[in-house]
N, C-alpha and C positions, 0 to 999 in steps of 0.2 A: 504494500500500500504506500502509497506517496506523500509523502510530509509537505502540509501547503508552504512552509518555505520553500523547499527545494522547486514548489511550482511555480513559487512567485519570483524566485531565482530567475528560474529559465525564462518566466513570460518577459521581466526587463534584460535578459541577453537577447531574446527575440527583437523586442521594442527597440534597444537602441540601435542593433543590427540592423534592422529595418529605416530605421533613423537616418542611416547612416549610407545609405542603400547596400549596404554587401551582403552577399548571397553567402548561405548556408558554408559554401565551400574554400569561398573566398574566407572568412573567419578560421573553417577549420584549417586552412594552409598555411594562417599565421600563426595559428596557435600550435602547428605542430602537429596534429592528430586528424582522422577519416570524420567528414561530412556527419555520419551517420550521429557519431559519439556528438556534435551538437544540437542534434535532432534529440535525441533524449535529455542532454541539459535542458533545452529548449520546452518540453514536455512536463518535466519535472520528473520522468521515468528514472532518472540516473542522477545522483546528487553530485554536485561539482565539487572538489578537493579543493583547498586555499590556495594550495600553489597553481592549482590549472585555473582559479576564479581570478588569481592576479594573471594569468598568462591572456584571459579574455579582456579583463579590464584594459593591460597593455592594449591588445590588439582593437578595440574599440574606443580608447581615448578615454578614459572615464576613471573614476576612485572608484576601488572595491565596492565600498561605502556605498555607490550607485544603487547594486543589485538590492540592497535591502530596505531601502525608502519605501514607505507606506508601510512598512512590518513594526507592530506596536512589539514593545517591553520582552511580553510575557511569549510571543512568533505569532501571534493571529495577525493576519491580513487587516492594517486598518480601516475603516469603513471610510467608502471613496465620500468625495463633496458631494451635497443632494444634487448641484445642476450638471455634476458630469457624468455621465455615464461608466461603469464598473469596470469597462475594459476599455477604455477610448482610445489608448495605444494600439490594441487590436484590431483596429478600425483603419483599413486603405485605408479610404479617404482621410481621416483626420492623422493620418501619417504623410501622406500628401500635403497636405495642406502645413503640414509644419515645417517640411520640407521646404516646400515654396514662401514659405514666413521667410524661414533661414536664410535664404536666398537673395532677399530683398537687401537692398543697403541699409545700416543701421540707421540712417538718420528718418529714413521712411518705414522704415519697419518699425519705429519707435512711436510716428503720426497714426499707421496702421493702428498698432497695437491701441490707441488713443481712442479712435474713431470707433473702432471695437466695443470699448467699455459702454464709451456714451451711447454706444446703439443699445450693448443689453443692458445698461441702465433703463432703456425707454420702454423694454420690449417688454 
C-alpha cells in the first residue's frame, strides 16, 4: 500500500517536470536511472531515497524542500485553498498556462498578475 507522502512526493516531481517541460526520460537520463523507475516515483508506487530525491531536485532546479510543500507536521496532505482546485498542477491546461505566465517579461507578467487579482476580486 502507498504512503500518501511518497504520492504527494511523486505528484510534485511530476508537477514540476511538467513545469519545466521535460519528459519522463529526459529527467531519468539526468538522474542516472530507466524512465520507468520515475514513472513509479511519479505514482507514488516506489518511495524515493534522499540521495536519489536530491539527484531529482538537482536535475529539476529546485530544494529538496520543494517535494514536501503542502505536507502538514504530522504527513497528511494539507487541505488545498477552497478556490483552487485539489490537483490544479495536474491540470494541462493550468500547467500551460503557467508556462506561458513564465514566459512573459517580468515587468508584464507583474501588470498581468495585477489585472488578474482585480478581475477575481470582481468576479
Amino acid at each position: 500500500m502507498t504512503h500518501p507522502v511518497d504520492v504527494h512526493v511523486g505528484k510534485r516531481i511530476r508537477h514540476r517536470r511538467w513545469l519545466v517541460g521535460m519528459t519522463q526520460q529526459q529527467l531519468a537520463e539526468r538522474v542516472g536511472i530507466k524512465f520507468q523507475q520515475i514513472q513509479k516515483y511519479e505514482t507514488g508506487a516506489n518511495r524515493v531515497s534522499a540521495s536519489r530525491l536530491w539527484d531529482i531536485a538537482d536535475a529539476l532546479e529546485v530544494p529538496v524542500s520543494f517535494f514536501f510543500e503542502g505536507i502538514e507536521a504530522e504527513g497528511a496532505v494539507a487541505e488545498p485553498v477552497a478556490a483552487v482546485p485539489a490537483d490544479v498542477m495536474g491540470d494541462k491546461e493550468a500547467l500551460d498556462l503557467i508556462r506561458s505566465y513564465y514566459a512573459i517579461p517580468e515587468n508584464q507578467r507583474r501588470r498581468l498578475f495585477e489585472l488578474a487579482r482585480v478581475l477575481s476580486d470582481v468576479a
